[in-house]
Wavefront OBJ file of the C-alpha trace (Angstrom):
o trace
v 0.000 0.000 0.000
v 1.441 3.211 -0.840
v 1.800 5.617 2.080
v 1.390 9.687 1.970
v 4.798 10.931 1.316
v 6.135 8.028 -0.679
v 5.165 8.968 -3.745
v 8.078 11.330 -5.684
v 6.796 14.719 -6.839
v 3.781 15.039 -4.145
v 3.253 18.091 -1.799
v 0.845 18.668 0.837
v -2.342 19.625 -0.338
v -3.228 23.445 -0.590
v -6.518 24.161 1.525
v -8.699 24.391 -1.408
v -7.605 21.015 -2.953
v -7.788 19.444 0.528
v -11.519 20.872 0.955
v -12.084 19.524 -2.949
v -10.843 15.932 -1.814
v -12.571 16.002 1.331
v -15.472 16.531 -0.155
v -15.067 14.026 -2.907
v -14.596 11.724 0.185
v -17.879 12.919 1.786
v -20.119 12.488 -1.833
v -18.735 8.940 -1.784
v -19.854 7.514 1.550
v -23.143 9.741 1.202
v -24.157 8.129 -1.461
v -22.958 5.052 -0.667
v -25.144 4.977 2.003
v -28.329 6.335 0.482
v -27.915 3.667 -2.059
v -27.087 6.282 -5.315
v -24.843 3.988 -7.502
v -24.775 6.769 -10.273
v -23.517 9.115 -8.033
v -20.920 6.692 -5.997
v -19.836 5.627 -9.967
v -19.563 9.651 -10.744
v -16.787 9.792 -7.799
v -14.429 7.655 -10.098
v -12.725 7.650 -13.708
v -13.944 6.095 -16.390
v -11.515 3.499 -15.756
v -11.448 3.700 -11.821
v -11.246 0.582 -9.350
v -12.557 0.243 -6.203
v -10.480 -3.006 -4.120
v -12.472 -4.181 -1.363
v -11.190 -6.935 0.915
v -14.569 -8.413 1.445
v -16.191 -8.232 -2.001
v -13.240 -8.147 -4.439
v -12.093 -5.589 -7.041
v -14.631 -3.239 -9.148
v -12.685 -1.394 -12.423
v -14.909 0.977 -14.305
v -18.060 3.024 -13.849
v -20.392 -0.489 -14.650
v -18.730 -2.226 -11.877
v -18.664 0.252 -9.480
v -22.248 0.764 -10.034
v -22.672 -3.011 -9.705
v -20.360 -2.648 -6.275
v -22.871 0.444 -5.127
v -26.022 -1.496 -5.974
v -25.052 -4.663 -3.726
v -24.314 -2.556 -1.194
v -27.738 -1.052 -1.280
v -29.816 -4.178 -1.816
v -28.174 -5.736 1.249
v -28.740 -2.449 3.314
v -32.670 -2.701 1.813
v -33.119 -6.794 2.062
v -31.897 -6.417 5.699
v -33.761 -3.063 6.787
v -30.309 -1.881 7.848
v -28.916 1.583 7.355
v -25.215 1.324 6.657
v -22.853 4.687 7.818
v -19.347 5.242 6.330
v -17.621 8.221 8.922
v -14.396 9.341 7.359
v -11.876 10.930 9.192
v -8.271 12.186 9.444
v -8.037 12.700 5.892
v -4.508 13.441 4.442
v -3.927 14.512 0.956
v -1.171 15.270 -0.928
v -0.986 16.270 -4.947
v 1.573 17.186 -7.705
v -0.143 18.761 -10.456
v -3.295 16.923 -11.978
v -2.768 13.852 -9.804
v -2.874 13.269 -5.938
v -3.097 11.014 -3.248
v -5.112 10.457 0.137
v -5.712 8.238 2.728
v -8.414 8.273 5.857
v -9.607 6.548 8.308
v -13.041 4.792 8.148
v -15.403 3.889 10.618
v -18.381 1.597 9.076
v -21.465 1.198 11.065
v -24.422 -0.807 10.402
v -28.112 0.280 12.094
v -30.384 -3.051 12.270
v -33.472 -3.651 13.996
v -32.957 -0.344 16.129
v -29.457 -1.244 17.377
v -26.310 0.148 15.815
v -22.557 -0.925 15.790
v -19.126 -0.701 14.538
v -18.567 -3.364 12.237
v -15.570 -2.445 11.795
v -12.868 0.716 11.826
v -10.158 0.624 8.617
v -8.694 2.810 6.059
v -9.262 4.423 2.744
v -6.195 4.358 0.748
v -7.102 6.406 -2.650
v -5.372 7.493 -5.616
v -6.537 10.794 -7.666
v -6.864 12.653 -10.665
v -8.355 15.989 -11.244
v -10.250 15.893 -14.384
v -11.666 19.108 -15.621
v -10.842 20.729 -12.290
v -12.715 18.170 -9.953
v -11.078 15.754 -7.974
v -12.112 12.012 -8.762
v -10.816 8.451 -7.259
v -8.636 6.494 -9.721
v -8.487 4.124 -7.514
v -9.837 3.442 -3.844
v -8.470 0.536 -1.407
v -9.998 -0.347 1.642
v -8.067 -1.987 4.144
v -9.676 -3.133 6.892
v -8.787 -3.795 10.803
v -11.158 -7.423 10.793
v -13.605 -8.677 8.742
v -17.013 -8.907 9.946
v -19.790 -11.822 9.257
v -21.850 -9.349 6.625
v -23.426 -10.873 3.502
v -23.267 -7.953 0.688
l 1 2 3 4 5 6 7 8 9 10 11 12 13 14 15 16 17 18 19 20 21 22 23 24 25 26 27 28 29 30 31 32 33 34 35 36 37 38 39 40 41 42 43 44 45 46 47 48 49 50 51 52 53 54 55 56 57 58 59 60 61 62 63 64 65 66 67 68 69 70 71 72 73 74 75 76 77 78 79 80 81 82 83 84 85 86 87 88 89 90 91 92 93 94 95 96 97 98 99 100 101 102 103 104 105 106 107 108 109 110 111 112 113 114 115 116 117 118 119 120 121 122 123 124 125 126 127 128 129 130 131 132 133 134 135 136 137 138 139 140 141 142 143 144 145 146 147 148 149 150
């Protein structure tokens, strides 16, 4: 996994491309969680990929859909609400491309009772096309797995 600072040409992030990746981070899990696919797919490239450790690897706006519309048919077939809480985000960029990494809490709301399923990380490479920040790619390591069928 490549770590902040390890890749050759970045810099810290200047406060308006740090607020521009944050909120690319916060359009993600938002509509991850409401169940928009489109708009989880519109967070990526064309060509993007999305490598989860419990549901595999996701390249391109179809599969990344496909990855968004599990999530959201388990959340429905369930009754659950599922919450992704992002936090200490660190972002670094050199020119059109960047980098960031997070840390993610995922919660899961069931039958009136919520809990952690599990905290991890967001590990994200990024490319700013036509001035907006979007994910080229997106791994999620997490800290243990967690008995959820998606």
């Amino acid at each position: 996994m490549t770590r902040l600072g390890e890749i050759a040409g970045m810099q810290p992030a200047s406060m308006e491309d740090w607020f521009e990746v944050h909120n690319l981070f916060i359009r993600y899990t938002t509509a991850l969680d409401r169940g928009d696919a489109d708009a989880v797919a519109e967070c990526f490239t064309e060509d993007g990929l999305v490598v989860s450790p419990l549901l595999g690897d996701f390249r391109g706006h179809q599969d990344i859909r496909a990855f968004a519309e599990r999530t959201a048919r388990a959340s429905r077939e369930r009754g659950a609400q599922f919450r992704h809480a992002v936090s200490n985000l660190a972002a670094s960029v050199d020119g059109e491309r960047g980098h960031a990494t997070c840390y993610l809490l995922e919660y899961m709301t069931e039958n009136g009772e919520a809990k952690l399923l599990t905290p991890g990380e967001y590990d994200c490479d990024l490319v700013r096309v036509s001035g907006k920040w979007l994910f080229s790619e997106r791994r999620i390591t997490l800290d243990q797995s967690f008995p959820i069928q998606l």
